[in-house]
N, C-alpha and C positions, 0 to 999 in steps of 0.2 A: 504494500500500500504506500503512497505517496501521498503525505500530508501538506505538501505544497502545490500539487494540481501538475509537477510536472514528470512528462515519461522521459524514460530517457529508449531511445530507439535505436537499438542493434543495427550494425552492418549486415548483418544477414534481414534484418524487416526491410531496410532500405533498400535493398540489391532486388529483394521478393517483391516489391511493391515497383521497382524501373520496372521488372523483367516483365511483371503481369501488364502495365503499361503498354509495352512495345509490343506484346505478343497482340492487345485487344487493338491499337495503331493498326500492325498489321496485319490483323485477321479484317477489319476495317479496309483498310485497302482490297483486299482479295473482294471482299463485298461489292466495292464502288466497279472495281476490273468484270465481276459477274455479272451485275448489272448491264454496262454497258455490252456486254457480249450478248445478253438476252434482246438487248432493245435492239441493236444491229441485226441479230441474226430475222429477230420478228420484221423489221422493218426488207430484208432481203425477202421473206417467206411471201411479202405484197408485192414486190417488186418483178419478180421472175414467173415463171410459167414452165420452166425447165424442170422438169420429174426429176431427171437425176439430182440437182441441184436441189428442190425441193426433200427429195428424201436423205440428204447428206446435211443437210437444212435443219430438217426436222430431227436428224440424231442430235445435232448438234446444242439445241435447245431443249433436249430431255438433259443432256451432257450437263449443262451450263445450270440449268434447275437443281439439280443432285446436288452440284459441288453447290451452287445459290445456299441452298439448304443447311448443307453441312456446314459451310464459312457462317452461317447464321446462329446455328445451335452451338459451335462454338464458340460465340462472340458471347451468348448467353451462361457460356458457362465459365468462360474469363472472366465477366462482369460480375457472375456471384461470389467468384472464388474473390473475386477484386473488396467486395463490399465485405465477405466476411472477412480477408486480412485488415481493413480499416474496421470493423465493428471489434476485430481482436486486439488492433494496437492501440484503440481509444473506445471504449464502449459507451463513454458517457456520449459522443457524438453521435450516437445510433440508437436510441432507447428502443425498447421494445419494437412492432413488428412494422416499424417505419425502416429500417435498413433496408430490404429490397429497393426499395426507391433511388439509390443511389445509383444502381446501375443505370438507371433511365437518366438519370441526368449525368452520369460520364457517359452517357452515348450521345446524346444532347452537346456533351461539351466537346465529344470529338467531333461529332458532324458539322457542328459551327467552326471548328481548324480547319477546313475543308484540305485536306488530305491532297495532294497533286500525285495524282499517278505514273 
């Protein structure tokens, strides 16, 4: 217990809190790279008329969906992992069942950095 309100925060909290950081950065990135690959490939699918093209087309965006997916679920499980290392290195900042919220507003905070690909 600390009777003067302050922590003192290990080199390993600090290293575990960049690391979760850059990982949620660039799972973030791969997100923004998905997207754009889904919106292109839909906007070729109106453009062409070519079958072959069409069906290499269409693998292409089950492809792009999948990985969408999974860069998503993952960005969700960074972002918990992220909120419990901050409700563990400070709990009083987290009271009861308001922590979850935190990842919506570090995704909030990374979408407004807007991210260059």
């Amino acid at each position: 217990m600390d009777p003067f309100g302050l922590r003192s925060y290990g080199p390993t909290s600090c290293f575990q809190s960049q690391e979760l950081d850059q990982k949620i950065a660039e799972t973030w990135k791969h997100i923004q790279t998905e997207r754009k690959i889904l919106e292109a490939t839909q906007l070729l699918r109106q453009a062409t008329t070519n079958q072959d093209v069409l069906r290499r087309n269409d693998a292409k965006i089950r492809e792009t969906e999948r990985s969408l997916a999974y860069f998503e679920d993952t960005l969700r499980e960074l972002q918990a992992r992220k909120a419990q290392h901050m409700q563990r290195d400070d709990p009083s900042r987290f009271p009861g069942p308001s922590a979850p919220q935190v990842s919506y507003v570090y995704q909030l905070c990374v979408h407004l950095m807007n991210f260059e690909l």
